[in-house]
C-alpha positions as CSV (number, residue, x, y, z in Angstrom):
1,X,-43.6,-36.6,-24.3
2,X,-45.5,-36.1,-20.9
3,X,-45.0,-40.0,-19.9
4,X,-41.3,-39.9,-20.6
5,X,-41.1,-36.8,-19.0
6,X,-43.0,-37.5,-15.6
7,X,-41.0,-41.0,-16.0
8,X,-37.7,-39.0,-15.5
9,X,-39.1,-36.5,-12.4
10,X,-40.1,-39.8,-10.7
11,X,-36.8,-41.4,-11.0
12,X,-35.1,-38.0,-10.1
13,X,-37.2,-38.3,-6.6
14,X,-36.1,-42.0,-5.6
15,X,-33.4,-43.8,-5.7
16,X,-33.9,-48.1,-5.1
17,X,-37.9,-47.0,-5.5
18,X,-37.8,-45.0,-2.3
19,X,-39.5,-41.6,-2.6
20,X,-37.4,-38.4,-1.7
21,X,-39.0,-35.7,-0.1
22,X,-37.2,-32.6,-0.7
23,X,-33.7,-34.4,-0.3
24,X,-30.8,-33.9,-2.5
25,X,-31.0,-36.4,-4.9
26,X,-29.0,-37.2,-7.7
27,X,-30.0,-38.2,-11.2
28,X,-27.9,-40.5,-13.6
29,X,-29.5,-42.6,-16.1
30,X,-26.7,-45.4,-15.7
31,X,-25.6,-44.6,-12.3
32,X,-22.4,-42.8,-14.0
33,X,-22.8,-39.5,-11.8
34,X,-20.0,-40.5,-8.8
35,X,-22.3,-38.6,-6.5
36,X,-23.6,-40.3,-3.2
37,X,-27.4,-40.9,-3.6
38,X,-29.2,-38.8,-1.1
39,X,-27.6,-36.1,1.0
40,X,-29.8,-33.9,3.3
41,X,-29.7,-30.5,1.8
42,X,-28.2,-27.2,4.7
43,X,-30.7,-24.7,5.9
44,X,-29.9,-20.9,5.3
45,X,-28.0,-19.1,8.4
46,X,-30.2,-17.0,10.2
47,X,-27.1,-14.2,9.7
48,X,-28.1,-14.7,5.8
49,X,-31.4,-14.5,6.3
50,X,-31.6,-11.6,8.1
51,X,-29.0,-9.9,5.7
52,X,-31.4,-10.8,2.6
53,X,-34.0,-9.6,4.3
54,X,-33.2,-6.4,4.7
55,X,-31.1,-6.0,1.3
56,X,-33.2,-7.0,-0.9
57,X,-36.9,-7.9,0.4
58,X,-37.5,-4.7,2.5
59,X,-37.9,-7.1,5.8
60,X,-40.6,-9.0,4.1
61,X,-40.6,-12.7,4.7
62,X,-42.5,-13.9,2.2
63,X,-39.7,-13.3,-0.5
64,X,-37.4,-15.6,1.5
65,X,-38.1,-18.8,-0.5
66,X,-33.9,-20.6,-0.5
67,X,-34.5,-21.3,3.5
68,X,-33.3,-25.1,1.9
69,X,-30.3,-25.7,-0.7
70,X,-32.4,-28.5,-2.1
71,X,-31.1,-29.7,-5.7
72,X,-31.2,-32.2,-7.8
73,X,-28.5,-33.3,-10.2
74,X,-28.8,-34.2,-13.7
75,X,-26.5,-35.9,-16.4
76,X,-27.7,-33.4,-19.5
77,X,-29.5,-30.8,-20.5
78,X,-32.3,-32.5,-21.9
79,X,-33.1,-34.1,-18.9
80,X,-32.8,-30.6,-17.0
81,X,-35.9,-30.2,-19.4
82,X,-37.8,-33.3,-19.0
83,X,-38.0,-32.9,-15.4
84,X,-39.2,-29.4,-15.9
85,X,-42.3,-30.7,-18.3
86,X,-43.0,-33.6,-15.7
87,X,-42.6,-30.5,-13.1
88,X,-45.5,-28.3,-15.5
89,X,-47.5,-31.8,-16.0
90,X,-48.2,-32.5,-12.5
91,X,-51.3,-31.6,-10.9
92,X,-50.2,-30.8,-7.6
93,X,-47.7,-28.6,-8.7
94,X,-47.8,-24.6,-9.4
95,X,-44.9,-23.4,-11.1
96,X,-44.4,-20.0,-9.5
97,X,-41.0,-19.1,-11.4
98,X,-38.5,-20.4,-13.4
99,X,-34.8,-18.8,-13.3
100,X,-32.8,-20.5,-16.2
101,X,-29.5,-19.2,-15.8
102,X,-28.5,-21.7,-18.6
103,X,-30.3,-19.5,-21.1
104,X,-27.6,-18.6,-24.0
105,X,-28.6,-14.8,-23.4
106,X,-27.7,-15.4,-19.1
107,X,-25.3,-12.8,-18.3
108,X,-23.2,-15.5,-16.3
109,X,-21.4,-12.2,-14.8
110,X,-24.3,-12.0,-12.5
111,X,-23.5,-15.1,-10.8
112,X,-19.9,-15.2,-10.8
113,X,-20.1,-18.0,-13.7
114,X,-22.3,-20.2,-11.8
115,X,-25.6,-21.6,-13.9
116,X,-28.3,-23.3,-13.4
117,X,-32.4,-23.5,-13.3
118,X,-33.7,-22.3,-10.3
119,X,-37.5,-23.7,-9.9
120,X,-39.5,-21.8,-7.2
121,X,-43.0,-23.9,-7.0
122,X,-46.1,-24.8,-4.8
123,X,-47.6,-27.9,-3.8
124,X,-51.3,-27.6,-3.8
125,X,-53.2,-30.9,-2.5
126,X,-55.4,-31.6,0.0
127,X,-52.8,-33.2,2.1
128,X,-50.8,-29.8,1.6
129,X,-54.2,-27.7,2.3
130,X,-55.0,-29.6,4.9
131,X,-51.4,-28.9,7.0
132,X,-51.5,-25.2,6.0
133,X,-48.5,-24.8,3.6
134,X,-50.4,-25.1,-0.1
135,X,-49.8,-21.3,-0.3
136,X,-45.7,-21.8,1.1
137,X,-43.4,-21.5,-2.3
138,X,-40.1,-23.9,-2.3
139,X,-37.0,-23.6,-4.7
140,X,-35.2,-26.4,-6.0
141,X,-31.9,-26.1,-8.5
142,X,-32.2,-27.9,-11.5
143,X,-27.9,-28.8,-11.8
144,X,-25.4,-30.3,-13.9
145,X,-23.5,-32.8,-12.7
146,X,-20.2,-31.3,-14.3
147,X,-21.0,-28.1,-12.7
148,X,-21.9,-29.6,-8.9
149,X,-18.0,-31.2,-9.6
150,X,-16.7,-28.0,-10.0
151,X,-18.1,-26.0,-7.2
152,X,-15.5,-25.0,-4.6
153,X,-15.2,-23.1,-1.8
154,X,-13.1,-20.7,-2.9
155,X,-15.8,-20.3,-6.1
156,X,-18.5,-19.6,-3.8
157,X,-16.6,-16.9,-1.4
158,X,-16.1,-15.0,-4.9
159,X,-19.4,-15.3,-5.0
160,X,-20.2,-13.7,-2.0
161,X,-17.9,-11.1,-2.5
162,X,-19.5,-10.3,-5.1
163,X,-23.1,-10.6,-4.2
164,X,-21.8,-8.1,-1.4
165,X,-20.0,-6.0,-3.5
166,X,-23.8,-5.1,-5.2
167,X,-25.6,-5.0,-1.4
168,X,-27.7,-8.6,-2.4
């Protein structure tokens, strides 16, 4: 339900009861996960961003919404889920987009076997209206803990290879 679901966000967002705030963080219901609790997510090179730009957003900015590698790690599916309802429940959130590369029908060939959800979002409050960014849209990864473990280098420059190989 919506309480067990906004239950599971919150805990996803802290760890020892201290709020993250677009920090890595990782999830594990009994703490079984192996992964260090918060680790500041990289920014995008400004060599990638520029090359984005231009391949894929016709030099618009305002399609550049990965600036941040922010993800959070879960232990299951069905808690992938939970967070996205408590995501959907909450009032200061705007679900822009959902990307769920863990759909049976994915074509996992498009991403060089990686999967995930990809949640691009806005947060629309007064404190955010206020500062000037309720309209800015930020993407987090919704991620398997088995699949974080088996992300490698190596993986990833196959990746880009390929990414290249389509001019993305």
């Amino acid at each position: 339900g919506g309480a067990e679901a906004q239950e599971v966000l919150w805990r996803s967002r802290s760890i020892d009861g201290v709020h993250g705030d677009g920090r890595k963080v990782v999830y594990a219901e009994d703490g079984s996960s192996g992964f260090s609790d918060v680790v500041w997510p990289s920014i995008k090179g400004v060599d990638r961003a520029v090359q984005k730009l231009r391949r894929a957003y016709a030099d618009d900015v305002s399609y550049l919404l990965d600036i941040t590698r922010n993800c959070i790690l879960f232990d299951k599916i069905s808690d992938i889920r939970a967070a996205l309802l408590a995501m959907q429940a909450d009032q200061d959130v705007q679900i822009v987009r959902v990307t769920n590369r863990m759909a049976r029908n994915y074509d996992s060939s498009l991403s060089a076997g990686y999967r995930d959800v990809s949640v691009n979002f806005r947060v629309c409050n007064g404190w955010t209206q206020a500062m000037g960014v309720s309209t800015h849209v930020c993407e987090v990864q919704l991620l398997l803990v088995q699949i974080a473990r088996n992300k490698t280098e190596s993986g990833h420059k196959k990746y880009v290879m390929l990414r290249d190989s389509r001019g993305e």
